[in-house]
Backbone as numpy.savetxt, mean C-alpha at the origin, in Angstrom:
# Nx Ny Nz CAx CAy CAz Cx Cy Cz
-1.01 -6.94 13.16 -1.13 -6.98 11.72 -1.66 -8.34 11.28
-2.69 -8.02 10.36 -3.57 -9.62 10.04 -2.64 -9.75 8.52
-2.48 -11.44 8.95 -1.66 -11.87 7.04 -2.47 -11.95 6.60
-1.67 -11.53 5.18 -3.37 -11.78 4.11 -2.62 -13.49 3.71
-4.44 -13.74 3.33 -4.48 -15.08 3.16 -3.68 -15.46 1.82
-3.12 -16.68 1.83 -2.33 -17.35 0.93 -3.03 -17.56 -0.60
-3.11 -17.38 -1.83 -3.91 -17.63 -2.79 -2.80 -18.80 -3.52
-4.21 -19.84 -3.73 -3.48 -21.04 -4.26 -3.80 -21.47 -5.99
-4.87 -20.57 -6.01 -5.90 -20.73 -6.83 -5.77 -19.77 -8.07
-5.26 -19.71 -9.05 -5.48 -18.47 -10.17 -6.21 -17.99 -11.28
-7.19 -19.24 -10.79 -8.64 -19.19 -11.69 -8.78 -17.57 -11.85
-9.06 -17.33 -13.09 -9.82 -15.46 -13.15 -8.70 -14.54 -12.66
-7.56 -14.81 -12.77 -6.32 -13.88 -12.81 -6.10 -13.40 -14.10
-5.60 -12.35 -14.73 -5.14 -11.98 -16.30 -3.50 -11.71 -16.02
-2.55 -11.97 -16.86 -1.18 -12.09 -16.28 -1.05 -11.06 -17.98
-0.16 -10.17 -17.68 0.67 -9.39 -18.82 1.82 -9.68 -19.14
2.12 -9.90 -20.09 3.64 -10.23 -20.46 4.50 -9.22 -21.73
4.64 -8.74 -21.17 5.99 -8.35 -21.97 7.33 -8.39 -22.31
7.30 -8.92 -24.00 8.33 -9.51 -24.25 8.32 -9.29 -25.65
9.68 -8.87 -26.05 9.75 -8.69 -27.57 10.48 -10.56 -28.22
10.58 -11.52 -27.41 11.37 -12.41 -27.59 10.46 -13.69 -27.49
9.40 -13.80 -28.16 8.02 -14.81 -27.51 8.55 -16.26 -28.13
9.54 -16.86 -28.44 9.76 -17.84 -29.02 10.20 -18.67 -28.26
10.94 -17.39 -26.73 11.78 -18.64 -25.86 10.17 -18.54 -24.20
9.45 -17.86 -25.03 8.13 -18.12 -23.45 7.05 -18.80 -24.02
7.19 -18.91 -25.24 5.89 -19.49 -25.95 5.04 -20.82 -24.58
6.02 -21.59 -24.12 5.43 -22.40 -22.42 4.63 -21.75 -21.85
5.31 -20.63 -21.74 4.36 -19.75 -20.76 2.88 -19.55 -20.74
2.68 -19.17 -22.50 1.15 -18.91 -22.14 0.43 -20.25 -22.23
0.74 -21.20 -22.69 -0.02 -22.51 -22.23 0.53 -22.94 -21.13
1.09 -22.67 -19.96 1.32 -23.15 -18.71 0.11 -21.70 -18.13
0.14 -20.95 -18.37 -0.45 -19.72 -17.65 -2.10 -20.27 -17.80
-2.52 -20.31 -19.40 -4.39 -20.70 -19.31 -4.39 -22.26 -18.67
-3.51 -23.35 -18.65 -3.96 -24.24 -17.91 -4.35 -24.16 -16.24
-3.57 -22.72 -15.90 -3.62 -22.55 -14.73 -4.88 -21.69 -14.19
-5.51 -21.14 -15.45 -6.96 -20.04 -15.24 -6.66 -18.96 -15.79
-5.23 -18.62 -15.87 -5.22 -17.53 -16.39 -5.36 -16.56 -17.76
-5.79 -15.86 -18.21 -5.62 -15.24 -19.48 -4.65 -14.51 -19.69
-4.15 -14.37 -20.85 -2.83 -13.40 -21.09 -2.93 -12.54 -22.23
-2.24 -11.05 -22.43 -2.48 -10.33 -22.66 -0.81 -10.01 -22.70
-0.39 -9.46 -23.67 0.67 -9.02 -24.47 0.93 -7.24 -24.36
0.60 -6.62 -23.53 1.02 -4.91 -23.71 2.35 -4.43 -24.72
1.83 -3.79 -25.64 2.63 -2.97 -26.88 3.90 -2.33 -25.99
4.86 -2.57 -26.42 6.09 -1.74 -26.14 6.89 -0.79 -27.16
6.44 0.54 -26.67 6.50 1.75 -27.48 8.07 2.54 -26.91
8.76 2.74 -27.55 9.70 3.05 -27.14 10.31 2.94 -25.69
10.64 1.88 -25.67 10.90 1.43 -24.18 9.92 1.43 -22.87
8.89 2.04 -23.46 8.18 2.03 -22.60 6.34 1.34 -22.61
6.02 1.27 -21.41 5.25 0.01 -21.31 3.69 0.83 -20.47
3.07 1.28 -21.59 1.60 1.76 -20.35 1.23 1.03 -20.05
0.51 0.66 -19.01 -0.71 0.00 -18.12 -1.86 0.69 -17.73
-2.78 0.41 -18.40 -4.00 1.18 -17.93 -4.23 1.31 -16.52
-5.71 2.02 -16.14 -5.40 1.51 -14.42 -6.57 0.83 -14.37
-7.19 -0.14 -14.90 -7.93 -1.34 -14.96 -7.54 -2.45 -14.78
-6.23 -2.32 -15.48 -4.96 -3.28 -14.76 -4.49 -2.90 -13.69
-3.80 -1.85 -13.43 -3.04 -1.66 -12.29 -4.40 -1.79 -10.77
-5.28 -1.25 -10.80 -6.16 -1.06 -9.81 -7.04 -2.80 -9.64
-6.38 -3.07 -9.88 -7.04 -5.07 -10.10 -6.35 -6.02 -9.26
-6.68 -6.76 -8.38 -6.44 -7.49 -7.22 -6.15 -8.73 -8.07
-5.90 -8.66 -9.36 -6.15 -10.24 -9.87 -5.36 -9.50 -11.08
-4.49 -9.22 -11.23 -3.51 -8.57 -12.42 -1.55 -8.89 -11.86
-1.47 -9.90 -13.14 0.06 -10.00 -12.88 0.82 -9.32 -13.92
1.89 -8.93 -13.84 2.62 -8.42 -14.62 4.07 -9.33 -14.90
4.31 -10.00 -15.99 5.56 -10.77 -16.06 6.57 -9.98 -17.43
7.69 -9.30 -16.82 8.29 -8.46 -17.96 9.84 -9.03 -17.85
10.51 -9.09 -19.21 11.62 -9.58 -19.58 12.18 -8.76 -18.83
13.51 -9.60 -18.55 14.48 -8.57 -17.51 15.71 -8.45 -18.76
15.81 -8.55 -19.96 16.69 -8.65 -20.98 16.61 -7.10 -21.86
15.41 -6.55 -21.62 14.45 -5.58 -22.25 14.94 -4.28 -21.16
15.38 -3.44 -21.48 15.38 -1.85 -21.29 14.08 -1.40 -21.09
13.35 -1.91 -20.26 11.97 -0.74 -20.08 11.52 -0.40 -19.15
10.66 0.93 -19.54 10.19 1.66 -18.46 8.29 1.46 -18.46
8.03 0.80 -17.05 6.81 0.34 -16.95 6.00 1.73 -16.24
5.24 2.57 -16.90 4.45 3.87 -16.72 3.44 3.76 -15.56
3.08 4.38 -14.08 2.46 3.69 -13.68 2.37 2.91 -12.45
3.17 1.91 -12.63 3.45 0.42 -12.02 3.30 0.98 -10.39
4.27 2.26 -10.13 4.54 2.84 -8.64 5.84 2.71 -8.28
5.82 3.11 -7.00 7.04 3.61 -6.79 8.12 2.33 -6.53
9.11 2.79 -6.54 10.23 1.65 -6.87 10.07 0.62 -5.31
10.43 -0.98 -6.12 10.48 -1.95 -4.72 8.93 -1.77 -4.37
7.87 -1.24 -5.03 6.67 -1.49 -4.04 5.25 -1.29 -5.59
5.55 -2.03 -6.56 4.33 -1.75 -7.15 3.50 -2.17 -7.19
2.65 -1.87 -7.77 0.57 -1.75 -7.45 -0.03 -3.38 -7.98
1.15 -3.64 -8.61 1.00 -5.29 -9.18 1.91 -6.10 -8.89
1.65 -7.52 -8.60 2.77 -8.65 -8.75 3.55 -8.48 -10.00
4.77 -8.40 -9.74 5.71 -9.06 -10.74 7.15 -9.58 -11.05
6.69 -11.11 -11.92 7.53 -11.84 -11.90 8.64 -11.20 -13.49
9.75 -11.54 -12.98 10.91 -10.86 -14.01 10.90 -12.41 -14.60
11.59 -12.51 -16.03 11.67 -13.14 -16.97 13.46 -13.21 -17.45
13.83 -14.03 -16.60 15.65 -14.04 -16.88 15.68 -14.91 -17.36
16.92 -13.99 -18.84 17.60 -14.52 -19.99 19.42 -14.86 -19.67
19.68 -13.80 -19.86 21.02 -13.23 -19.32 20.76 -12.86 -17.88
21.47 -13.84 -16.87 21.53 -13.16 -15.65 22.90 -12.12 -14.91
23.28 -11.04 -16.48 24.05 -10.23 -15.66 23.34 -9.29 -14.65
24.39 -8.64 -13.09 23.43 -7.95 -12.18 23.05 -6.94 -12.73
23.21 -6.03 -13.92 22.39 -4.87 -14.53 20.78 -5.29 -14.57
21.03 -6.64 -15.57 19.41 -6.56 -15.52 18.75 -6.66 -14.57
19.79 -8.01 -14.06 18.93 -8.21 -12.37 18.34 -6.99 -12.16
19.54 -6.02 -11.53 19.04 -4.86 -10.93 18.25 -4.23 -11.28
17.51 -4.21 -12.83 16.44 -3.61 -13.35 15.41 -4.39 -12.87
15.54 -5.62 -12.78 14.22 -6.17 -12.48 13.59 -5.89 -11.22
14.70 -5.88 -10.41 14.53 -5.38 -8.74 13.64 -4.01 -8.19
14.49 -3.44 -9.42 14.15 -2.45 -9.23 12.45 -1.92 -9.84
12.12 -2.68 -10.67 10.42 -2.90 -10.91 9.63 -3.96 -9.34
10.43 -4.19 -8.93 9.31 -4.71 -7.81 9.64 -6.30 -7.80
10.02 -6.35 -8.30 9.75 -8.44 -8.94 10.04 -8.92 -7.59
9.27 -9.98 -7.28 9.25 -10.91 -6.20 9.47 -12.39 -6.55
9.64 -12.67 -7.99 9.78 -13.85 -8.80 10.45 -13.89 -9.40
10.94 -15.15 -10.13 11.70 -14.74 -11.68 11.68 -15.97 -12.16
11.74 -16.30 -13.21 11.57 -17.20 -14.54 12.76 -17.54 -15.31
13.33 -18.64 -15.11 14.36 -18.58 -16.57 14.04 -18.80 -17.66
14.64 -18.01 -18.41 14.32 -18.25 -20.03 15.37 -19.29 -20.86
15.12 -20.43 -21.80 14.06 -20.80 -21.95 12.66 -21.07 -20.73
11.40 -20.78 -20.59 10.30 -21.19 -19.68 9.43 -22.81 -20.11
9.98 -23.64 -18.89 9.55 -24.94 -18.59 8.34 -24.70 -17.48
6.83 -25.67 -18.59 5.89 -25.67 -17.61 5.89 -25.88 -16.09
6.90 -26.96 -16.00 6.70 -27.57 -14.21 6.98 -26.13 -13.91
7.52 -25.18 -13.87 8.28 -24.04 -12.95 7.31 -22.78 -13.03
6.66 -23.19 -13.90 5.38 -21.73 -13.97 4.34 -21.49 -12.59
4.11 -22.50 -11.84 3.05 -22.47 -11.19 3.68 -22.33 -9.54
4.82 -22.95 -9.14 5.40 -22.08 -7.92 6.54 -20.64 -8.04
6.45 -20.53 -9.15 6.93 -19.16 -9.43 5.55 -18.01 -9.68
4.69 -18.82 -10.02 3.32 -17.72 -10.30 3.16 -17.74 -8.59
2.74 -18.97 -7.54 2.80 -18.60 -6.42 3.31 -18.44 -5.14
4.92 -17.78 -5.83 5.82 -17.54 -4.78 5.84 -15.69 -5.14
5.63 -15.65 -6.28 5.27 -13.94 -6.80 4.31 -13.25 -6.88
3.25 -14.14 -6.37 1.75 -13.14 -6.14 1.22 -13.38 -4.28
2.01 -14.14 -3.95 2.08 -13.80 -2.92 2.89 -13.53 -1.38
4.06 -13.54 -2.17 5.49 -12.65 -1.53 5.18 -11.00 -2.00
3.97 -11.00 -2.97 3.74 -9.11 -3.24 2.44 -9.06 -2.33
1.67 -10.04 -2.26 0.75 -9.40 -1.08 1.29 -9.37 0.57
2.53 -10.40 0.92 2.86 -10.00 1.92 3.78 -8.45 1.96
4.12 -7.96 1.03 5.17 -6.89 1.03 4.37 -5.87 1.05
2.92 -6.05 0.10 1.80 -4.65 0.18 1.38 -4.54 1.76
0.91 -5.82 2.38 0.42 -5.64 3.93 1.35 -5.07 4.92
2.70 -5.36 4.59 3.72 -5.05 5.74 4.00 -3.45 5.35
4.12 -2.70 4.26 4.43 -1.22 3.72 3.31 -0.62 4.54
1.68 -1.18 4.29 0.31 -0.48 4.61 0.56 -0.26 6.16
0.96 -1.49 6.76 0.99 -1.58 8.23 2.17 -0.20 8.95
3.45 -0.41 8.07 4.18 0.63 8.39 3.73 1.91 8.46
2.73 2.09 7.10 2.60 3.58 6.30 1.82 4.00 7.87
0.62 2.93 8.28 0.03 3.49 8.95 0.41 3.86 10.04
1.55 3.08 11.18 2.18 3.15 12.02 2.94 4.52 12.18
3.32 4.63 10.95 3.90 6.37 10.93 3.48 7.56 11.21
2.30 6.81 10.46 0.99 8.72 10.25 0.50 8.29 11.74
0.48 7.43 12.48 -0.19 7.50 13.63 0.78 8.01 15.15
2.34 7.60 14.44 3.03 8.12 15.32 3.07 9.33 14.94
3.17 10.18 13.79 3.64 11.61 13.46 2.07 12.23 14.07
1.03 11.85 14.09 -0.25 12.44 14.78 -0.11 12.65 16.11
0.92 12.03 16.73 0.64 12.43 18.37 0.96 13.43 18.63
1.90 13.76 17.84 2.80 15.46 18.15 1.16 16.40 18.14
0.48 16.18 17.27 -0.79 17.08 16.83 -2.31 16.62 18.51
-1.82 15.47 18.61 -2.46 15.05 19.79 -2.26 15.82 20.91
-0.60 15.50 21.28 -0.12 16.10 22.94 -0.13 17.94 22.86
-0.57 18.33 21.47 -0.28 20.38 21.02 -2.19 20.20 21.53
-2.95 19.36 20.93 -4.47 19.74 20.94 -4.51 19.49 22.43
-4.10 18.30 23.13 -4.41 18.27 24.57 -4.34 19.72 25.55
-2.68 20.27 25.40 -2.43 20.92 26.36 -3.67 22.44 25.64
-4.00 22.69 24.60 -4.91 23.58 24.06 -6.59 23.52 24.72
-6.54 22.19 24.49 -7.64 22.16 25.49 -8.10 22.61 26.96
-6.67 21.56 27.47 -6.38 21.96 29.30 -6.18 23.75 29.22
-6.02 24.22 28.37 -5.93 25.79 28.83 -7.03 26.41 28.30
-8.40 26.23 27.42 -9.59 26.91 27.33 -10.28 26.41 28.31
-10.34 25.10 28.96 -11.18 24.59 29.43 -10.79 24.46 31.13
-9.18 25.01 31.16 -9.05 24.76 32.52 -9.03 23.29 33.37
-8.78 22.40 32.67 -8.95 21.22 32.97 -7.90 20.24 33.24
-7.45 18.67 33.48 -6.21 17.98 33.60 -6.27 17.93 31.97
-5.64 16.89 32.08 -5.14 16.29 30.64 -5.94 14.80 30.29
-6.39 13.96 31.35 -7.08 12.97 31.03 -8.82 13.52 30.65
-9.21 15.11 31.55 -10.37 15.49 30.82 -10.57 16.46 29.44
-9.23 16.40 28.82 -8.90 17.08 27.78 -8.81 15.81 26.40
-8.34 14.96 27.17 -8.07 13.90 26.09 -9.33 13.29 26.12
-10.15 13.28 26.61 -11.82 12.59 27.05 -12.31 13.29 25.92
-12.60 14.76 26.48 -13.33 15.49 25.10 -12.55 15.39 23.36
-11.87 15.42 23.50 -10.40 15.22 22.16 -11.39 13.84 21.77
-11.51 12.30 22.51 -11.96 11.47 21.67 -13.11 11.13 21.65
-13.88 11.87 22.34 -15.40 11.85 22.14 -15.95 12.55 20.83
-15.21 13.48 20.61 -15.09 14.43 19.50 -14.89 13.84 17.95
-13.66 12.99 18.57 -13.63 12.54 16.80 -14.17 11.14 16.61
-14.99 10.52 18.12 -15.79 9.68 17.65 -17.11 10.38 16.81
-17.30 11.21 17.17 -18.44 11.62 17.03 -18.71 12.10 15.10
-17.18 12.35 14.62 -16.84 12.99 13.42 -16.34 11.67 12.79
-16.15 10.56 13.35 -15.85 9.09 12.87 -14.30 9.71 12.04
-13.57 10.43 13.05 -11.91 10.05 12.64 -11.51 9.39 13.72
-10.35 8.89 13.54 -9.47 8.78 14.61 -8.72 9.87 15.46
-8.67 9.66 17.13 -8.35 10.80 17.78 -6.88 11.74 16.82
-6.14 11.02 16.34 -4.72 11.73 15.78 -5.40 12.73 14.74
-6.33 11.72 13.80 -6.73 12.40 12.34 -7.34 13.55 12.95
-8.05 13.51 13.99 -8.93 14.50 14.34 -8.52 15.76 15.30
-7.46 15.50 15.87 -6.03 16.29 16.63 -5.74 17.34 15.74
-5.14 17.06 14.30 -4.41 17.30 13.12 -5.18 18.52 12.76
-6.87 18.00 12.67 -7.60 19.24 12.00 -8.25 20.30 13.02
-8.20 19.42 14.24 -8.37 20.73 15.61 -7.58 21.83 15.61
-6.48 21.32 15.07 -5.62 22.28 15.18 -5.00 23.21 14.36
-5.45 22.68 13.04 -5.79 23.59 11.35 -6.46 24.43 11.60
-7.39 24.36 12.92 -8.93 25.01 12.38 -8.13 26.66 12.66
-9.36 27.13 12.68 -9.93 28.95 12.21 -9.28 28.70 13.49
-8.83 30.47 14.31 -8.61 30.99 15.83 -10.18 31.07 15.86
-10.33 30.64 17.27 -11.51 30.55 17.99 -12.46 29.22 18.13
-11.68 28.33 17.23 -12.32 27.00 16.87 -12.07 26.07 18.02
-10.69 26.52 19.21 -10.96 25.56 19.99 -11.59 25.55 20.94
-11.76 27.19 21.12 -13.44 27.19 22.29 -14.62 27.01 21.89
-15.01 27.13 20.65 -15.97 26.19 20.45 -16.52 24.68 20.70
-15.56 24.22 20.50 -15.69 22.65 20.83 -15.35 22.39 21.79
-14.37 23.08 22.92 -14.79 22.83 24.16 -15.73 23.26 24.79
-16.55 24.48 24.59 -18.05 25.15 25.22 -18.73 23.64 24.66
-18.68 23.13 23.11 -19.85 22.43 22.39 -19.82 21.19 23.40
-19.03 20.68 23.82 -18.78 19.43 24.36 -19.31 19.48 25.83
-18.94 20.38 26.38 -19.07 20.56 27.95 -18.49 19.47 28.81
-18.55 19.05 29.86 -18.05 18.47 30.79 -18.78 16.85 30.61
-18.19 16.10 31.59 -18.29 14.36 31.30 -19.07 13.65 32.98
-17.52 14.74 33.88 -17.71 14.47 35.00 -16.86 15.35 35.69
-17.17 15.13 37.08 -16.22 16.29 37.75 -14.70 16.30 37.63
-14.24 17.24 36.89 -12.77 17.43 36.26 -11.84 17.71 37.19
-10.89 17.30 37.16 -9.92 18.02 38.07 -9.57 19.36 37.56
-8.99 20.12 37.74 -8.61 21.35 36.65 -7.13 21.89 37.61
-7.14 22.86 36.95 -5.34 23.14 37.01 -5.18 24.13 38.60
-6.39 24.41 38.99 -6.34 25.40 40.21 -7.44 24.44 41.29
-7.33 23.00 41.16 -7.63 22.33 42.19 -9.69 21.80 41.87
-10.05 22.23 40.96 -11.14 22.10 40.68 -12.57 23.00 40.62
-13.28 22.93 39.56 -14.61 23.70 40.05 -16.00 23.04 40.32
């Protein structure tokens, strides 16, 4: 797994803040544009908080929401893992809110009143404690679907070895020549060998034909 690189820099970042209480962050947004950033205020409509997905789909979008505030951020993703950095904004640190904030994802937090010195290793201890948490989920997600593909791997192998009469290392030969050829990966391409129509797997073993002399299951032909 490659780390993603450290960002030190927040030139051309846009940071959202939501807060019905702007008197005790008013710091904030002049600690935020000295730092590059622009800020942007999202309407809070009955507890709840849209985000377009211009924001959400943006590699350069922070989200900083009061943890004092009852709201529901529309969107954001699934709990502990959302689509944006964000730093919580603590007033009252009873664990309810905490736990609300947690529970939006926050990798940061802010006390309220907000003092400039504290804006800028809290902006980058929370935008990039969320890119290490996005890389390590991706790395898992993928680790999964690649282990749950083998089951679809070792069903297409032995399918093979029995149209084709063959071992298992010249079954798994044709298997990844195959989905080089379709630019999946052997699992992705296992998965849909084995979706296919009845009759689909002698096709692609006739289509493929042989590599080299195979061993096969009755000593060879």
């Amino acid at each position: 797994m490659t780390e993603p690189r450290i960002i030190q820099n927040f030139l051309g970042y846009r940071a959202f803040v939501v807060s019905e209480a702007p008197a005790y962050i008013t710091q904030l947004d002049t600690s935020l544009a000295k730092l590059g950033l622009g800020v942007s205020y999202p309407a809070v409509e009955g507890g709840t908080v849209r985000l377009g997905e211009e924001v959400l789909a943006s590699d350069q979008s922070v989200l900083f929401v009061d943890a004092d505030l009852n709201l529901t951020v529309e969107g954001l993703g699934q709990e502990r893992l959302p689509r944006i950095p964000v730093i919580g904004l603590i007033g009252v640190e009873a664990p309810s809110r905490l736990k609300a904030i947690m529970r939006l994802g926050a990798t940061a937090t802010l006390r309220k009143p907000i003092y400039g010195g504290s804006v800028y290793s809290t902006l980058f201890v929370g935008i990039n404690a969320f890119r290490q948490r996005r890389t390590m989920a991706l790395y898992i997600e993928e680790h999964e679907r690649r282990r749950s593909g083998r089951r679809h791997l070792m069903k297409a192998i032995v399918a093979v070895m029995k149209a084709a009469d063959c071992d298992e290392d010249a079954a798994y030969d044709r298997l990844r020549r195959e989905s080089m050829r379709q630019r999946l990966s052997v699992e992705d391409y296992c998965e849909k060998f084995m979706r296919a129509l009845p009759g689909a797997h002698e096709q692609v073993v006739q289509a493929q034909g042989t590599t080299s002399p195979e061993k096969t299951k009755h000593g060879g032909k």
